[in-house]
N, C-alpha and C positions, 0 to 999 in steps of 0.2 A: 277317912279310910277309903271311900268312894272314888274319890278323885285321885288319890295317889294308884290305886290299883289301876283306873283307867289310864293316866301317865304309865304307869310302868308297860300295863298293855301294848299301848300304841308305840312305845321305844320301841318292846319287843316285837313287833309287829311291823315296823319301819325296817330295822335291821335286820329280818329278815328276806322283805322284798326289796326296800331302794340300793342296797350297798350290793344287792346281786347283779346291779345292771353292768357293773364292769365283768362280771363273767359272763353274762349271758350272750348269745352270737348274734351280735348286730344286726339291727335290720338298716339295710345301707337308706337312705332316701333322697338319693339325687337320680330326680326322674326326668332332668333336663333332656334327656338326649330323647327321650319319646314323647317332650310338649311342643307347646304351637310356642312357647318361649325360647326356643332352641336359639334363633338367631338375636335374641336379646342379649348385649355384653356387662350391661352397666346398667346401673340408676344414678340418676343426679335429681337435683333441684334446682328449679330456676325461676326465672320471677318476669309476670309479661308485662313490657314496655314500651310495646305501640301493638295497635289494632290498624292492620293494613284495610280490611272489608270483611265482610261477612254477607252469608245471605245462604240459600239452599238452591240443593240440585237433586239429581234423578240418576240411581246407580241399579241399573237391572230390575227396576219398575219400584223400587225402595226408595221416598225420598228420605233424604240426608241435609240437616244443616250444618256449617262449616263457619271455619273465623280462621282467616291469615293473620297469623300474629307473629311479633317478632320475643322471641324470649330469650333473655340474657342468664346465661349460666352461672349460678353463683357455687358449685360445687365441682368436685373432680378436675381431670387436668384440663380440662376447656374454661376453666371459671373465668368468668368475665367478658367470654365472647357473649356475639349476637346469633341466634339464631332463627332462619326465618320457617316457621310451622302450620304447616294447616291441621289444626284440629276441626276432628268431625264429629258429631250427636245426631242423633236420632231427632227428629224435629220435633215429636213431641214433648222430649221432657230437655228441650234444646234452653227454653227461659231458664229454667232453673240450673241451667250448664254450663249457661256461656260465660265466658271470661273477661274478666276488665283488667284497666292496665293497675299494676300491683299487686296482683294474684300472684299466688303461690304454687310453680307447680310442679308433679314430680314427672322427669323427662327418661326416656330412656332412648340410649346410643346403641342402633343394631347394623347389623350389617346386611343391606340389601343387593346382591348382585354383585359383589363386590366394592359398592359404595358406603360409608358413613353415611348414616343419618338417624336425626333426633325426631322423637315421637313422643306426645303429650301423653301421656298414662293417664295420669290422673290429679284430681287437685290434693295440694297438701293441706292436711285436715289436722294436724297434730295440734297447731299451735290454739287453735279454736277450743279443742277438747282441754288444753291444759288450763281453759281459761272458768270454761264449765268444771273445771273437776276442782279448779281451784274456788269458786261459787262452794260448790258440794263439802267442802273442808271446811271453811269458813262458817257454813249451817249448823255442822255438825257439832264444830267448837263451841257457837255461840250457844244452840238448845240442848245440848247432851252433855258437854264440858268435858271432863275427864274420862267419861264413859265413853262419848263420841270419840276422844282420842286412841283408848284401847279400843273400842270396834276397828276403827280403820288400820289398827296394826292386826289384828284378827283376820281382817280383810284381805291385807298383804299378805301376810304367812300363808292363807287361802289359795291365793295366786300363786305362789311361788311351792307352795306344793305341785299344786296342777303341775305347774309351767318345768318345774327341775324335777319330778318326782312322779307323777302318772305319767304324763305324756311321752318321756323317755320310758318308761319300763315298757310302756303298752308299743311302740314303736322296734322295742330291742327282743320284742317274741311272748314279752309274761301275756297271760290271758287276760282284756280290756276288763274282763266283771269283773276279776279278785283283784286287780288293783285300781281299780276305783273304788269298789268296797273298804279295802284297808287306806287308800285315801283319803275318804269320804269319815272314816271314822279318827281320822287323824285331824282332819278339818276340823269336825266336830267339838275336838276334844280343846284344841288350841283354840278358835275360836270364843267356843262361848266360857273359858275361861278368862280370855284377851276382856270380851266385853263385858262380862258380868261379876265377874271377881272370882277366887277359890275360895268359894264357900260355900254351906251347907244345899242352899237353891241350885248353885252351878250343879253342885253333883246329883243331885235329885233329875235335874234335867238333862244334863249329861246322860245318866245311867235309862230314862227315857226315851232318850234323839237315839243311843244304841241303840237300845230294843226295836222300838219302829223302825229304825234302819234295815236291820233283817226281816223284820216282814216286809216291809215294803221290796226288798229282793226275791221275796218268796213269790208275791204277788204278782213282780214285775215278770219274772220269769213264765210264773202261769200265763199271763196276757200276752205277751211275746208267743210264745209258744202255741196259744188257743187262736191267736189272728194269723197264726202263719205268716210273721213277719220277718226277714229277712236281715233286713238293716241297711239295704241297698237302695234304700226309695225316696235320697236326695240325691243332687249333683257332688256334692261333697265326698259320697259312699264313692259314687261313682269313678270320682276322680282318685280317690286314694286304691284306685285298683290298678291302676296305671302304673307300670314296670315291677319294680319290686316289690309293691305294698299287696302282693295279690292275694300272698297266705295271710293277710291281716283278718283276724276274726269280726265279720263288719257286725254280727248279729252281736257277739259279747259287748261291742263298742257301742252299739244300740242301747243296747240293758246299762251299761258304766252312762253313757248321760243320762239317762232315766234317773239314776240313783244317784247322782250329783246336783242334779235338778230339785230330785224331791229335798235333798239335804238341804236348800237355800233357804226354804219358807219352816221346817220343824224346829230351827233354833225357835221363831216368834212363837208357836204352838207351847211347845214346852216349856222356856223358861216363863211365859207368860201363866199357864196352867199351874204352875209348880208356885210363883208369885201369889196367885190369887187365892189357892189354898191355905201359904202363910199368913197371908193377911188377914183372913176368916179367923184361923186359929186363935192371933192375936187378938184380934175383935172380941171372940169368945175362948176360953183357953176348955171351956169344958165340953166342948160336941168333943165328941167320938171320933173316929178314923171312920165311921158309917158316915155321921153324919154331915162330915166333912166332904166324905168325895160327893155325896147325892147335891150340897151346893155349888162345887166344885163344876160339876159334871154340869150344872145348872148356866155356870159362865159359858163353860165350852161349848154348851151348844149352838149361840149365840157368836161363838168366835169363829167354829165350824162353817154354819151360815155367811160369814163374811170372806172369811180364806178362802174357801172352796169355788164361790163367785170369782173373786177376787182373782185366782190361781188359774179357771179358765177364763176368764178376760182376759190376761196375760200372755197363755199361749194362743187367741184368736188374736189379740192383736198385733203378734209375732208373726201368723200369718194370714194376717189379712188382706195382702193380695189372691188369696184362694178364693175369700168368698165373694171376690169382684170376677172370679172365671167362672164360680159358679151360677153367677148371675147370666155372664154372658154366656154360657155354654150351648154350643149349639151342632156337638158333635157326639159323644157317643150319651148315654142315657144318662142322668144324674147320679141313680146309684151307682152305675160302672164307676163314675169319676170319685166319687165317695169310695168307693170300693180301692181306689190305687194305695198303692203302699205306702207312698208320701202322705197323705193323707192319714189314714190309719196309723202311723207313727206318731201324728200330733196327738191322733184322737186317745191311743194307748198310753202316750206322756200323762195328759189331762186327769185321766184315771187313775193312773197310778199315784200322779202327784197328790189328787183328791183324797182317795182312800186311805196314804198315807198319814196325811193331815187328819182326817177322822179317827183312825187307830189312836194316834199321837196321844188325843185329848184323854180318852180313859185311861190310858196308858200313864201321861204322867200326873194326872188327877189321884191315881190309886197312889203310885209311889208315893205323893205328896201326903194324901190322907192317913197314911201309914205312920209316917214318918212324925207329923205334925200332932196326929191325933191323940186326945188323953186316953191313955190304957187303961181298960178295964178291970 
């Protein structure tokens, strides 16, 4: 009954927000005409096939190092010519830049002064990842078997919500919080029924990952709100203000990955809590619904402990170039620099994510206790 009503929910709840984005009035998002991309026409790929030289030079007191390479086009209507390119790096992190012959790279044809010409973008990195992800499938098959299989279709529908379903609504004017919200609880719901089966546990945890979900928005909102945070204190914010994205609500879209974020780690939280309380049961069928949640509650704190570390090591080492400035800082006071808004948005994520994760545990510890426990 749990999970049907949550199914039927989030139908209702889908068709009321994603099927309005064909009514809703566009937000246009071709910001070409106001980027530094302006004069770019095309992307190709191409593949480098001789190293003419390399070495470093000095551009306005900047040095820069450089590689003359010749890169043959393997895409678009050039495919198959030669072309000859000076890619440039920054000489520090030039080792780890530079190119060999067989590299993969993506090229772009822009128009300078009225001439053609090709420019190294950047390397092509797909075929590397397809090879790690296919690793990552391979794990999953071997140690999780069928379960591993429903997570990664859980995983997909995850994505593919985001990708056809938040991201367009929040783009076409909906408000970023309520549709990440009714996303997040759409996730939720397809998710950990993908990985864990329709049955009794799913919905136990299901009907917890809801609940925490809304506090956790309650919370995220106080936090937001009590740091005087904007949502504008990445390059990212920054950049999605450029041309027509200016009425985008940056502080809603703030609060919407907060609460997308926190949703990644409360599947583990809850189906895990909601497990260990069946298994007590089973162990002993006569504790009570008391004295179920108080060993219950006895795991979680224990898993609490773990996640919560866990969860900030995660976002410090997302951004752990921070605390390499913080080291070298040598310009306004430490707390100023703690005090910037980029900053304070990790530290607000962290928080939120944490406290979430600690609601979670009593939260579906009790459902669990309830449920499981012999009635008095």
């Amino acid at each position: 009954m749990v999970i049907k009503s949550l199914i039927i929910g989030c139908v209702l709840a889908a068709s009321i927000v994603f099927p309005s984005l064909t009514h809703a009035e566009e937000v246009t998002t071709d910001v070409a005409s106001d980027s530094v991309f302006a004069a770019v026409e095309s992307f190709f790929l191409g593949e480098v096939t001789i190293i003419y030289s390399e070495g470093e030079s000095s551009f306005e007191g900047y040095d820069e190092a450089y590689q003359r390479v010749n890169v043959r086009v393997t895409t678009g209507p050039d495919a198959g010519t030669d072309q000859f390119i000076e890619y440039v790096s920054t000489t520090s992190s030039f080792e780890h830049q530079k190119l060999a012959v067989g590299d993969s790279v993506i090229i772009t044809k822009s128009s300078i002064s009225g001439q053609d010409a090709y420019i190294i973008l950047d390397r092509f990195r797909v075929p590397g990842v397809f090879t790690v992800l296919a690793v990552f499938l391979i794990l999953a098959l071997m140690f999780a078997g069928f379960r591993g299989v429903t997570s990664l279709f859980g995983l997909a529908a995850s994505l593919a919500i985001l990708a056809f379903g938040v991201v367009p609504a929040i783009l076409q004017g909906h408000d970023p919080l309520f549709v990440s919200v009714i996303g997040s609880c759409i996730i939720a719901v397809i998710s950990i029924l993908l990985a864990h089966g329709a049955n009794r546990r799913s919905g136990l945890a299901l009907a917890a990952t809801l609940l925490t979900l809304v506090a956790a928005v309650v919370f995220a909102i106080f936090a937001v709100f009590l740091a005087k945070l904007s949502g504008a204190g990445t390059e990212e914010a920054v950049y999605l203000q450029i041309g027509s994205l200016t009425s985008l609500n940056l502080q809603g879209l703030l609060l919407g990955g907060i609460i997308i974020g926190t949703l990644g780690v409360l599947d583990d939280v809850t189906t895990t809590q909601v497990a260990s309380v069946e298994e007590i049961s089973k162990a002993d069928a006569s504790l009570s619904a008391r004295e179920l949640y108080k060993r219950g509650i006895n795991i979680g704190r224990e898993h609490i402990a773990a996640l919560v570390n866990t969860l900030a090591l995660a976002y410090a080492g997302a951004s752990f170039p921070l605390f390499l400035l913080f080291a070298i800082n040598s310009g306004p006071p430490l707390w100023v620099v703690l005090n910037a808004e980029y900053v304070m948005e990790e530290v607000i994520r962290a928080i939120v994510g944490g406290a979430s994760l600690i609601i979670a545990v009593p939260i579906s510890t009790a459902f669990a206790a309830y449920y499981y426990g012999k009635k008095s």
